[in-house]
N, C-alpha and C positions, 0 to 999 in steps of 0.2 A: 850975542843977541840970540833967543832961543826962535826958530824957526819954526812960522803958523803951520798946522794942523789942516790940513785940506779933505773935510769931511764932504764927500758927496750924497749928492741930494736925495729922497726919497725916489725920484721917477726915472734919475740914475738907475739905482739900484732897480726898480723894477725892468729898465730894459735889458739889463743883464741878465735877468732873471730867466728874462720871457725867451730870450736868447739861447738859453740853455735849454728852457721846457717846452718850447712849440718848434726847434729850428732844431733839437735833439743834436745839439754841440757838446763836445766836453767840457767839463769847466776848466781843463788844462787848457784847452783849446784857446777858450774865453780870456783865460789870464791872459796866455803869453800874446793872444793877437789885441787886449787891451790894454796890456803893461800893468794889471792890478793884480791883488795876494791873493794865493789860493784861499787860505785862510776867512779872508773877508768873503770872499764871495758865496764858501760852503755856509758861514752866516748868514748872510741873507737869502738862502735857499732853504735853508733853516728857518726864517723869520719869516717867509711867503709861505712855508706851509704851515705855520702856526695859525698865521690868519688864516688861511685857506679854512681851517677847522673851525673856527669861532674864539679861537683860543689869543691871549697878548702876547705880540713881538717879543723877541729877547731884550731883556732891559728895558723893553718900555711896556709896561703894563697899562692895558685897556683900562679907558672910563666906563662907567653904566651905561651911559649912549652910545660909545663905540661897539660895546658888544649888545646894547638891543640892533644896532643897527647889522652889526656882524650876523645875527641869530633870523634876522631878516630875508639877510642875503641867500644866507643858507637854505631856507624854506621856501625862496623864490625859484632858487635853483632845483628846489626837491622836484617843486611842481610845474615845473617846465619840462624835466627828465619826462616825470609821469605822462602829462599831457600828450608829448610827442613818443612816448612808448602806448597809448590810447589811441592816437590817429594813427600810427602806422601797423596796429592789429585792426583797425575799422577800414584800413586799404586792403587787407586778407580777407575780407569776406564778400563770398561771390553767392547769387547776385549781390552787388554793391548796393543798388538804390534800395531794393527789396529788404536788404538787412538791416542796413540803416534805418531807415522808416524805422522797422520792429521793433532796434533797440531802443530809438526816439519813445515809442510810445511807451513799454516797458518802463525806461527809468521815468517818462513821466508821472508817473501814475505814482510813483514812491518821493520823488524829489518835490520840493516845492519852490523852485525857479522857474519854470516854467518854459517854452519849448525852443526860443530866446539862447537863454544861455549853451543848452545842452547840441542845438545845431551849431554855434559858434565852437564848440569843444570839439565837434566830430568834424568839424571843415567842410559842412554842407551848408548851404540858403535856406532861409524859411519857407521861399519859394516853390522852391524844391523839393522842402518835406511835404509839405502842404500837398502840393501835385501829384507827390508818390500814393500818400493817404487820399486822396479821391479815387486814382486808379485802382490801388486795391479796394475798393467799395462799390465800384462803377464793374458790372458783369459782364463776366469774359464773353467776347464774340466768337461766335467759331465760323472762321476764315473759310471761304473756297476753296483754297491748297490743300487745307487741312479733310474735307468732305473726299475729294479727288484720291489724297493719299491713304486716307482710311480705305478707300474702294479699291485701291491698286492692291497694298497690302492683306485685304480680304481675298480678290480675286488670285493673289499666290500661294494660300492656302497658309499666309500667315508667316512665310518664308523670304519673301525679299528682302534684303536689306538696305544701306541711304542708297548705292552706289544703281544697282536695279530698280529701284523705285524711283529714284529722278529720273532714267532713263524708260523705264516704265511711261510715265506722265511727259516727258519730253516726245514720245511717241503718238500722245491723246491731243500733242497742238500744246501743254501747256508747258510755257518757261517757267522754270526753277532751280534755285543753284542745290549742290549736295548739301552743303552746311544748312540752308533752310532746311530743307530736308531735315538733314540728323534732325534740328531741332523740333521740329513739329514732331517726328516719333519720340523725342525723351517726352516730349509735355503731352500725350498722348498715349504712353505708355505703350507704344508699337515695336515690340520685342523679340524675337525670335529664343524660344528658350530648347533648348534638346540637351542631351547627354551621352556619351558615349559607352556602348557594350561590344564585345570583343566575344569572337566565337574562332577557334579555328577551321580554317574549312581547307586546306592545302595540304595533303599528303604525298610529299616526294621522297619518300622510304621507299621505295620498290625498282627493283629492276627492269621494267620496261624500257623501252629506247625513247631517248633526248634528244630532241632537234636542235639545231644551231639555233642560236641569236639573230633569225635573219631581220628582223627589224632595226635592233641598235639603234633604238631611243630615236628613229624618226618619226615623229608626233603627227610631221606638219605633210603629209601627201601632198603632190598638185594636183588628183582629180577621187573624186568617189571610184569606191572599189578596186582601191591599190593595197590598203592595208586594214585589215581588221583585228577589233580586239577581242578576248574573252575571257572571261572570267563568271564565279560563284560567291556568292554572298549568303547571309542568314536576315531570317527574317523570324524575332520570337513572336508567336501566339500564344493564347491560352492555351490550347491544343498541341501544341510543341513545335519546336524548328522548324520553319518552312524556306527550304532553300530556293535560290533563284541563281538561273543560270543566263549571261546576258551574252550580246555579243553588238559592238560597237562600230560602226565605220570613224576612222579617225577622221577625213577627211571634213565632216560635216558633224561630227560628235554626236553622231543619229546615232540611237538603240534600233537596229534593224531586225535583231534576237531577240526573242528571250524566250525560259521555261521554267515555272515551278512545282518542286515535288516535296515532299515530308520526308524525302531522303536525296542526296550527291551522287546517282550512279554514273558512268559513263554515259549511258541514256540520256540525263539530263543536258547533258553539256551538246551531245547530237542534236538534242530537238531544238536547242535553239541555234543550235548551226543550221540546221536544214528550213527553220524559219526563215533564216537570213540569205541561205541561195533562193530559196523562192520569191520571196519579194524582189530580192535586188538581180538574182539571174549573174551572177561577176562573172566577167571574163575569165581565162585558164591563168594560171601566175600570181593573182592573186596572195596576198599574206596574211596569215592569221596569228595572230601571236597570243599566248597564253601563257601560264604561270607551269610549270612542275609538276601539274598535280599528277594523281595515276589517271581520272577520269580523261586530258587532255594525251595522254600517252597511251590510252589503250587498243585494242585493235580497229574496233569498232570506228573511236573518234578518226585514226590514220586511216580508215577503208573508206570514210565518208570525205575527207578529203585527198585522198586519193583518185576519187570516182567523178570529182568535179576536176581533177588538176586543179588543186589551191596547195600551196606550201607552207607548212607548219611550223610556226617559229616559236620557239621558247626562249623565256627569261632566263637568266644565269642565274645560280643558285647563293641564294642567301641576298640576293639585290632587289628590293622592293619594288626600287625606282625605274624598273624596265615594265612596268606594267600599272602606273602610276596615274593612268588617265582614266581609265574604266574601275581603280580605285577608288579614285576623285568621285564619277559619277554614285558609284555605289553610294559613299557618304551625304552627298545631296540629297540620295533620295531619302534614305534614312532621316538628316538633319529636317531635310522640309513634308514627308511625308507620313514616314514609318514609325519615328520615335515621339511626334505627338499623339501617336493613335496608339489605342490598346483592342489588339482585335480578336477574338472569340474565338476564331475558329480556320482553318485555313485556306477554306474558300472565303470568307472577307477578306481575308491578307491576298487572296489572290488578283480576288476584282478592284481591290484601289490602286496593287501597285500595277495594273494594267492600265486604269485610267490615270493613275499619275506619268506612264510611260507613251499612253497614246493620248492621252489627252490636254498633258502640261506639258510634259519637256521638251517631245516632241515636237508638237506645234506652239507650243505658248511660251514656254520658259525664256527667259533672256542668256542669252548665254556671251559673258565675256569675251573669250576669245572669237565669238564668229561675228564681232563686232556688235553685241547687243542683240543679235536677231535670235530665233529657235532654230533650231537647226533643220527643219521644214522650208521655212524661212530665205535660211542662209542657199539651202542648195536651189531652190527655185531661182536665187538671187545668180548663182554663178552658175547654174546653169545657159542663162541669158550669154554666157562669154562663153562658157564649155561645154558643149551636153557632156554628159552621166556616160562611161561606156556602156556598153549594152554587149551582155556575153553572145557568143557565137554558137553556143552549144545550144542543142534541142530540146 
């Protein structure tokens, strides 16, 4: 008796298939744990990708209706891929609602299905578009935040940035978060633009004598007139170089110095030392820390603090960062002052950065680390807990 032929079924075979291609099994795998022939099975993996293409099984070749219907599938498939590779580049554009609208009206204007199809393509409501296109046709109001922050941003010479200007306006009574903030300066076009120029002004080639490091990078004082800083900067005119000589209390990050000349002599760097014991009077022991240069090593500079007892501290050499706060400053003034102006002559350079040093930063400026106050401000503030010492000398 010849033994029947146990031929399995079509959706057999497909679960073996799928078995292989979605569950990423081997077909050794598949045999032995189904007890069926390699053989058979690389045929019908063979025979699903035939169809897969539009093309007839092995040994059984498609009728005209199987392969219109085959040719169908395919093109359904095409434009499904497309579709969903069209809505998730219409999820990449930012604004979203904003964009959409535009391309909305664009392809309408070329298509002739009208607004219908093309919001069901992009996965928005008609609702929705519809809404989008009146608000852009309906004109913009300009908000009260937005009046406030144009004034804050005026009144700083054009220099704040979100983090100062919400703190700014949190000061005038009004709430507002930073992120509002950012936002109203980008849609406003509230900018802060400057660039950076480089002069050298630090000459420690010379043999004069080098004071210790008596500062070592402590920033943070517990009372005005413990430690001061100083330093020289440049300031270009039309007229040429006009250097500036400051000198800083750490304590309140007050400019208590300053002096400018069309040249760097030892001179310079004294007058605004001798600025700053006049106003402030410091007690003897006092620190002054400066950079290497010759002007901060010369006789003169040592005789003048010598004659008040204040002690001389210099940075180590080739370390930036021991003299990094009245660096800081220099650049503020520059970034918010110096480098949007071009000035003539050096009595102009002289008179703004005097009223940018007594009449901003001093009293106006915000200043981060003294908790958003000016440093006018901040010591009035802690004075209330500490008075100011007051030197003892005549």
């Amino acid at each position: 008796m010849s033994q029947q032929r146990n031929t399995p079924d079509p959706s057999f075979k497909l679960q073996v298939v799928q078995l292989i291609k979605d569950q990423g099994l081997s077909v050794a795998q598949v045999c032995r744990d189904m007890n069926l022939g390699e053989t058979a099975v690389r045929r019908w993996l063979a025979q699903f990708a035939a169809e897969q293409t539009g093309q007839g099984g092995i040994g059984k070749p498609l009728t005209a209706e199987q392969q219109r219907i085959r040719q169908l599938e395919g093109e359904v498939r095409q434009l499904r891929q497309d579709n969903d590779l069209l809505q998730k580049s219409v999820g990449l554009l930012c604004p979203r609602t904003a964009m959409i609208q535009r391309c909305i009206d664009q392809l309408a204007e070329k298509a002739t299905t009208g607004v219908a199809p093309l919001c069901r393509v992009l996965g928005v409501s008609r609702s929705g578009y519809y809404a989008a296109a009146a608000r852009a046709r309906k004109p913009a109001m300009v908000c009260a935040a937005t009046v406030h922050l144009q004034a804050a941003f005026a009144a700083s010479g054009r220099s704040y940035g979100s983090r100062r200007l919400q703190q700014a306006l949190l000061q005038q009574g009004r709430l507002i978060g930073r992120y509002r903030v950012r936002s109203l300066m980008r849609i406003n076009g509230l900018r802060p633009v400057w660039k950076r120029k480089f002069v050298h002004t630090t000459d420690s080639r010379h043999a004069l004598p080098i004071a210790d490091n008596l500062l070592n990078r402590q920033f943070e004082p517990a009372s005005a007139n413990c430690a001061w800083v100083s330093d020289i900067t440049y300031i270009r005119t039309a007229s040429g170089w006009l250097y500036l000589a400051a000198v800083m209390d750490l304590f309140s990050r007050k400019i208590v110095g300053w002096a400018m000349a069309p040249s760097m002599p030892a001179e310079l760097v004294c007058t605004a030392l001798q600025m700053a014991i006049t106003q402030r009077q410091p007690p003897a022991g006092l620190v002054v820390h400066s950079d290497r240069g010759s002007q901060y090593a010369s006789d003169v500079h040592r005789t003048l603090l010598a004659r008040h007892r204040l002690h001389a501290s210099m940075r180590r050499k080739a370390n930036c960062w021991d003299n990094a706060v009245i660096e800081r400053i220099f650049l503020n003034l520059k970034i918010e002052r110096v480098w949007p102006n071009h000035y003539a002559n050096h009595a102009e350079a002289t008179r703004d950065v005097t009223d940018y040093i007594v009449g901003f930063y001093n009293s106006v400026r915000l200043h981060s680390k003294l908790g958003y106050l000016p440093p006018n401000a901040y010591e009035r503030h802690m004075a209330e807990k500490q008075p100011i010492p007051v030197s003892e000398n005549t």
